[in-house]
PAMIKE-762348 format. One record per residue: x, y, z of N, C-alpha, C, O in turn. Coordinates in steps of 0.1 Angstrom, whole numbers, plus 5000, padded with zeros to 4 digits. Layout:
BEGIN
XYZXYZXYZXYZ
...
This chain:
BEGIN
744745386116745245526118744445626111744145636099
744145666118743045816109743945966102744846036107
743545986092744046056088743446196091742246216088
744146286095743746426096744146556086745346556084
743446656081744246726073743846876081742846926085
745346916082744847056090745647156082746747126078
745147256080745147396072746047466081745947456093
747047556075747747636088748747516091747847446096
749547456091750447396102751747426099752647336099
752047576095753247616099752647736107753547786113
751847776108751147836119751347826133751547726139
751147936138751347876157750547786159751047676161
749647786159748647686165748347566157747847466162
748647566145748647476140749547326143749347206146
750647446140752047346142752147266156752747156158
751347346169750647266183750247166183750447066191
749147196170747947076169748246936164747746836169
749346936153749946886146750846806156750546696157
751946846162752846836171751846666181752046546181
750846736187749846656196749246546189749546436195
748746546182747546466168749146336162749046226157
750046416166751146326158751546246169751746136164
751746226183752146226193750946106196751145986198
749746156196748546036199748345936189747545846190
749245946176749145856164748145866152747645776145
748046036153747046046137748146006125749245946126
747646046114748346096099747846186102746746196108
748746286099748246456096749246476082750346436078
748046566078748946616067748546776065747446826066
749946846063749946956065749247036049749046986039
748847196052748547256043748747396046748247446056
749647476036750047596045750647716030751247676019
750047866034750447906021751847966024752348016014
752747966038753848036037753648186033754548236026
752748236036752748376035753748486043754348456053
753848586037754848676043754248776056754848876060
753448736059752548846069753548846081753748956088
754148726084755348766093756348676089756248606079
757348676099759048596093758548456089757748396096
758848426076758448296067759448156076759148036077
760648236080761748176085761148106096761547986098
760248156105759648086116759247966111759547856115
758247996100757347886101757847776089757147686085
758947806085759847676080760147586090759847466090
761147666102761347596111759947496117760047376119
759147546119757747476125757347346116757047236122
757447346108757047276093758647206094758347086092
760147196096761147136095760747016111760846896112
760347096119760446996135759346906130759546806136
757946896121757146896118757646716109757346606112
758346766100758546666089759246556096759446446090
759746596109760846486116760346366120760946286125
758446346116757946276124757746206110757946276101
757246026108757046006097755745996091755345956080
754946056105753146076102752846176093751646196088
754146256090753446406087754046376074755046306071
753146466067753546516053752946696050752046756057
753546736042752746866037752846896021753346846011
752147016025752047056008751647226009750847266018
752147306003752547416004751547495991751647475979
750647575998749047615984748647755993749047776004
747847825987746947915990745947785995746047675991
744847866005743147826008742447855988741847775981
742947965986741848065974742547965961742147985949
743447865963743747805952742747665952742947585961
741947625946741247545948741447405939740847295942
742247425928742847295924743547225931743547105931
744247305938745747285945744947165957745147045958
744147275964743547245976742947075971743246985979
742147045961741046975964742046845961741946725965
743146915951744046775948744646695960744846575962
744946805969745446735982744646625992744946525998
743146715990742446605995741846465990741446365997
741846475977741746385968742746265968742646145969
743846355969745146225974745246165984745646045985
744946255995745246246008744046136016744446066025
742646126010741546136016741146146032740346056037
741746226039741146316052739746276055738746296047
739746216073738546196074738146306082736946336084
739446386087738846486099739446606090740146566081
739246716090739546856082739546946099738546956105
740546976104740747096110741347216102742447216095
740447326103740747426090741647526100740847576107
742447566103743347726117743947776103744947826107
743947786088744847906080743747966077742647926072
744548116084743648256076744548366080745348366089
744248466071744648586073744448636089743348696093
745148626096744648676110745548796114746548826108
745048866127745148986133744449106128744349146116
743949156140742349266141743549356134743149396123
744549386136745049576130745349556115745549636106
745349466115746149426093744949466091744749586086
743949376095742749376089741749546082740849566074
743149656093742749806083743749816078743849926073
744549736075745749796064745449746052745349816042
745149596053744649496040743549386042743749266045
741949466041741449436041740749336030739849256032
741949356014741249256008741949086008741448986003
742949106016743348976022742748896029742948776029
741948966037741048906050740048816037739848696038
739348896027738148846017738748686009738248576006
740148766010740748635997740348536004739648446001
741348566022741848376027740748356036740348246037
740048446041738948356053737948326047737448216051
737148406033735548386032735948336017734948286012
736948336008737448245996738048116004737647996004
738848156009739448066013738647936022739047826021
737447986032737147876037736147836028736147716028
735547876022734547816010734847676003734247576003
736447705995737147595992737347516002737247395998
737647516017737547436025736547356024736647236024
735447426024734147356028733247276019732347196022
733847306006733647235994734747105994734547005988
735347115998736446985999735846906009735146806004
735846916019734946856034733346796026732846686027
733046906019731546826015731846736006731446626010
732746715989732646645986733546525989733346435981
734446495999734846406009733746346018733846226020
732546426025732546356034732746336041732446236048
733646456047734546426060733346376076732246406079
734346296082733346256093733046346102731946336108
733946476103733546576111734846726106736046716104
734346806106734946946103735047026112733947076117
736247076117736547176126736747286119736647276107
737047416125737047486120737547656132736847646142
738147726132738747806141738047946136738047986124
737548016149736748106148736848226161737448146168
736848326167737448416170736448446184735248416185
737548536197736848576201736348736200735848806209
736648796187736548886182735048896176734549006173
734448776174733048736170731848866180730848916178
732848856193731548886199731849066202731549126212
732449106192732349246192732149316200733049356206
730949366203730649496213729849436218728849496215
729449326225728949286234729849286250730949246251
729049326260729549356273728849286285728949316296
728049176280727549086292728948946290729348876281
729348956303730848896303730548786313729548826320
730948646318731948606307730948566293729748566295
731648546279731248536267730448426264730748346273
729748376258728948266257728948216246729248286237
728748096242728548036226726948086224726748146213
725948076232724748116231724448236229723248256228
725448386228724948516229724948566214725948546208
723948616208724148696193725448786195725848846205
725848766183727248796174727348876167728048836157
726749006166726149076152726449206153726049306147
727249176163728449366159729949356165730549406175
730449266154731649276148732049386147731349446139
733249466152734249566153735649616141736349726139
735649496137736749476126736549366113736249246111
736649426108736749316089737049166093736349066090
738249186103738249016105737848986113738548896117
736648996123735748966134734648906122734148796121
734449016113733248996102733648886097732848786098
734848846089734948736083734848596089734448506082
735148596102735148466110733748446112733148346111
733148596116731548576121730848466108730048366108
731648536100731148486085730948336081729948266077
732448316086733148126086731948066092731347966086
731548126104730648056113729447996102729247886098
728648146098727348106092727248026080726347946077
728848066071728947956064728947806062728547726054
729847776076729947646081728147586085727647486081
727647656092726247636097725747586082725247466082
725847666071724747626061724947476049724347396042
726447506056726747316051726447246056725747166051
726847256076726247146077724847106081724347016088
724147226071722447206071722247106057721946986055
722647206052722847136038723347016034722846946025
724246976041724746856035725446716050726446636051
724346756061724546716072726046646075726246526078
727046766073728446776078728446796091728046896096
729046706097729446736116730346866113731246866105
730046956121730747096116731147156131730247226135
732147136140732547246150733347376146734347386140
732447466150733147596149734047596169733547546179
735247666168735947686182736447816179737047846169
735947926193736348076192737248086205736948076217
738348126199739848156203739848226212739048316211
740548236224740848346232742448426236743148396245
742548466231744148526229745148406232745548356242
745448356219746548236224747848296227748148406222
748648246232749948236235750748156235750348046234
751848176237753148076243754148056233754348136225
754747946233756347896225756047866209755547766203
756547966205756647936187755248036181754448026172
755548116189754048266189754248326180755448316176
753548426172753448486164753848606165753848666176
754448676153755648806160754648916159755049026163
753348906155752549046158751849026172751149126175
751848916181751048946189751749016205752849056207
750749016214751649136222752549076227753649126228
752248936233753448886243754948896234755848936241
755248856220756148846209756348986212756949016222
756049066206756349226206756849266222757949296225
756049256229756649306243758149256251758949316259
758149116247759349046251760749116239761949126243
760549136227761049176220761749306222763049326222
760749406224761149546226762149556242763149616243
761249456254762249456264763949456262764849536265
763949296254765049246256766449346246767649336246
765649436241766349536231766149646237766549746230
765549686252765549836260765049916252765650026250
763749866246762749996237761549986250761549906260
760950056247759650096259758150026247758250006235
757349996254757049906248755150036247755050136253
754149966238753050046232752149966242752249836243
751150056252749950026259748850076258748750186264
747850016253746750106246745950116262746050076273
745350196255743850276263744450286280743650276289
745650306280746650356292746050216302745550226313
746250106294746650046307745249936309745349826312
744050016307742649976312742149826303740949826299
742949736301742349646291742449536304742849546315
741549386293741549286301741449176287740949196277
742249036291742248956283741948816291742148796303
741548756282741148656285742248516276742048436266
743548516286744948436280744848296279744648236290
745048246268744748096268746148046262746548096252
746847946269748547916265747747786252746747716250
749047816247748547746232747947556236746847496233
749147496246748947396245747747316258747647196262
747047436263745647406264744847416252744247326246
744847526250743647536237743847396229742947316229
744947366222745047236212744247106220743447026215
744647106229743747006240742647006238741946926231
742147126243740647096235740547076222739647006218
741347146212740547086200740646926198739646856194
741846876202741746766206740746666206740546576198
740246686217738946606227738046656219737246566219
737646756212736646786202736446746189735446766182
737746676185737646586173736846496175735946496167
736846376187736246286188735046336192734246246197
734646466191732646456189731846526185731246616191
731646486174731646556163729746576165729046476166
728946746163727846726165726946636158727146556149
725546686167725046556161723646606159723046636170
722846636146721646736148720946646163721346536166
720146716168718946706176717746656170717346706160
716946556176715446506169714546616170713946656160
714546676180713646826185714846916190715946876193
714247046191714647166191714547106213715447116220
713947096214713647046231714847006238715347036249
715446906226716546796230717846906233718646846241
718247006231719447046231719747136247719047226252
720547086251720647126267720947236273721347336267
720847236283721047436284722247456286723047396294
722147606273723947666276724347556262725147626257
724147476256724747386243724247496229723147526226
725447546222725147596217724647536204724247616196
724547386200724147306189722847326184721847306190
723147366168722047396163721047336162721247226160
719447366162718547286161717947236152716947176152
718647256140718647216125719747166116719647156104
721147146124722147096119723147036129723347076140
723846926123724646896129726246996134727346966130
725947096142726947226138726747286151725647306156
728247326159728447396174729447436176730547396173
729047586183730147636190731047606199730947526208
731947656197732747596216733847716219734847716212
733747816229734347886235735347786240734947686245
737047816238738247746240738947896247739347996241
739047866259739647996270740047926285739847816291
740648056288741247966303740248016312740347986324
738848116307738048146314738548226330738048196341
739648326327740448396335739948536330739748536318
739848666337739748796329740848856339740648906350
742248836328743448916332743749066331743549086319
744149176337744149276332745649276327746549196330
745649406314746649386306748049456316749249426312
747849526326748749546338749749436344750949416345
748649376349749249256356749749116347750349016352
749349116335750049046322751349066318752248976319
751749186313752849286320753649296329754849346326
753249256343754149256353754549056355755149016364
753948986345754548906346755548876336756548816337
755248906330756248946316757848966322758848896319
757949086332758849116335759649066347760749086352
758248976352759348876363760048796355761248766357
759448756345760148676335761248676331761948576329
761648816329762448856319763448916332764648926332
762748946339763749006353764649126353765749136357
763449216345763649346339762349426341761249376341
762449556344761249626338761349716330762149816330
760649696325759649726308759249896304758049926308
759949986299759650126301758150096290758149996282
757050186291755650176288755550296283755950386291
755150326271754150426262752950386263752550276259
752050526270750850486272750050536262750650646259
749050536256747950556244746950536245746650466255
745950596234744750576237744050416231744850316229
743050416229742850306226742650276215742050366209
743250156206743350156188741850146182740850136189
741750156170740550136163740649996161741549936155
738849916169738449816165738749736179738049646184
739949816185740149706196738849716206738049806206
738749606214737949596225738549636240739749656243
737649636247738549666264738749546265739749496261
737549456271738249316276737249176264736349176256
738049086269737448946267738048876280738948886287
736448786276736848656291735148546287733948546286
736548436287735548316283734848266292735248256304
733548206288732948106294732847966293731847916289
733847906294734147756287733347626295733747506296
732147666299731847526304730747406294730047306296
731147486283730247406275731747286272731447166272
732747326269733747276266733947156279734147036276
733947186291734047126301732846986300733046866299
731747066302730646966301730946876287731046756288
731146926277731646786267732746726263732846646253
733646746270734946676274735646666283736646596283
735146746294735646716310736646766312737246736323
737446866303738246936305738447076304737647136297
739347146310739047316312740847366315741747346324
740747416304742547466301742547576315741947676317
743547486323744047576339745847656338746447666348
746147676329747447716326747547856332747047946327
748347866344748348006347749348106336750348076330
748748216337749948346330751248306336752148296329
751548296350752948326354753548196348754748216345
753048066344753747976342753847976329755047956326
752747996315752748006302753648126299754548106291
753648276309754848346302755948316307756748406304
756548246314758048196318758048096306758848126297
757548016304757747916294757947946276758547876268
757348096274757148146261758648216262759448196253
758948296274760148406276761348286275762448336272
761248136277762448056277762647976265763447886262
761648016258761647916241762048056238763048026232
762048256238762248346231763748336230764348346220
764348326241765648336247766048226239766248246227
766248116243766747976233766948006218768048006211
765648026214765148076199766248166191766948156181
765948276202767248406193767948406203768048516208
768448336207769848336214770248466225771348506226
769148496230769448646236769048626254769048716262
């Protein structure tokens, strides 16, 4: 039985991964700082459905605490490290920007110092599609430069990346970095829009639409994305003999064992028609405040996942109409409304 230690798993996506990894017969062991960034209440519950299994254990630390951290893996000894805790969401990131410094670029350091002096057999690691800032050649690529980040936390993940890259130069760590594409679905996070919009409905508030309307996302339901990280535990990079050897479109470095992997449903939704499914859903419509567009935000994202495909043969097909009926019937359940 392999043991996995994943960061975040009272987190949405965490608690996914965890959920799955437990289900195929890892050990996972949890690590989570319980922060107040939103209801703590959620993610006890996540972490209680969590402990029901007898794979799972946790332990409750900051990333920036690093006794805490290294004790756990010292006890635990983890062969796989999937890291998903961080300070996340682009708009905090101007309210409290020194949060973003503490948990992603303190915080994954101590990750990465734990992973190196372990040994881990391979290191994952969750990275954003916010990386690709103001770039407008679409769909997004693991192969496109990344070097105008829009927000503090685009920078910090951009960050994670190069960091992770220099370990596993350094200390030939199998290192996957995976850049997120708007997740969603059941046990979501209460800042993101689907949470917020379903919220404001079901309470007859009119709901906030930036840049009137004109956006596009690229929606990935949580329990595709976990799939792939999944299927990406088991392959862990592998440097290249030559720079020649690396195939086209593979974003694997030519000096390290270390790769990207765009994780998207490789759909480019407009935020309109996301919206109008929202409210078949809910079988209501949704009064809209329209606005201009926030600071930092982007118009669209939309993934290119065939690197993901080509090395595990799989490609998250979850449509919007079915991931938001399925999120709107865990909201209802949830809060009883």
């Amino acid at each position: 039985m392999r043991t996995v230690l994943i960061t975040g798993t009272a987190g949405f996506i965490g608690f996914h991964l965890a959920q799955l990894l437990l289900k195929d017969g890892f050990r996972v062991v949890g690590y989570d700082g319980m922060t107040p960034y939103y209801d703590v209440a959620l993610k006890r519950h996540r972490h209680q459905i969590l402990l029901q299994s007898p794979g799972f254990s946790c332990a409750e630390g900051m990333l920036e605490d690093m006794s805490r951290l290294q004790a756990l893996c010292d006890q635990e000894r983890p062969e796989i490290i999937v890291h998903l805790a961080a300070q996340a969401g682009v708009r905090h990131s101007l309210e409290n920007p020194r949060a973003y410094v503490e948990s992603n670029l303190i915080g994954t350091f101590n990750v990465l110092e734990c992973a190196r002096t372990l040994g881990v057999g391979h290191l994952l690691m969750a990275s954003t599609s916010s990386v690709y800032g103001a770039n407008t050649a679409m769909p997004f690529a693991e192969t496109q430069q990344t070097d105008t980040p829009l927000t503090l936390y685009a920078a910090t993940k951009k960050a994670n990346e190069a960091m992770g890259h220099s370990y596993a130069h350094l200390w030939k760590l199998p290192t996957t970095m995976f850049r997120f594409f708007t997740v969603y679905g059941p046990w979501g996070r209460p800042d993101m829009a689907l949470f917020k919009f379903v919220r404001a409905a079901l309470a007859g508030e009119a709901i906030d639409v930036y840049n009137h309307g004109r956006m596009a996302r690229d929606f990935t339901y949580v329990t595709d994305l976990v799939r792939g990280i999944r299927l990406l535990i088991d392959l862990p990079p592998i440097q290249p003999v030559t720079p020649e050897a690396i195939a086209p479109g593979d974003s694997l470095s030519p000096v390290a064992p270390f790769r990207t992997v765009n994780i998207g449903n490789s759909q480019r939704v407009p935020l309109m028609d996301y919206i109008a499914e929202i409210e078949r859903a809910l079988g209501l419509e949704i009064r809209k405040t329209f606005l201009e567009m926030q600071k930092g935000d982007v118009p669209e994202t939309w993934a290119d996942c065939s690197l993901l495909q080509r090395l595990t043969g799989y490609r998250p097909e979850t449509s919007i109409r079915d991931g938001v009926a399925a999120f709107v019937a865990w909201y209802r359940d949830y809060y009883r409304v």
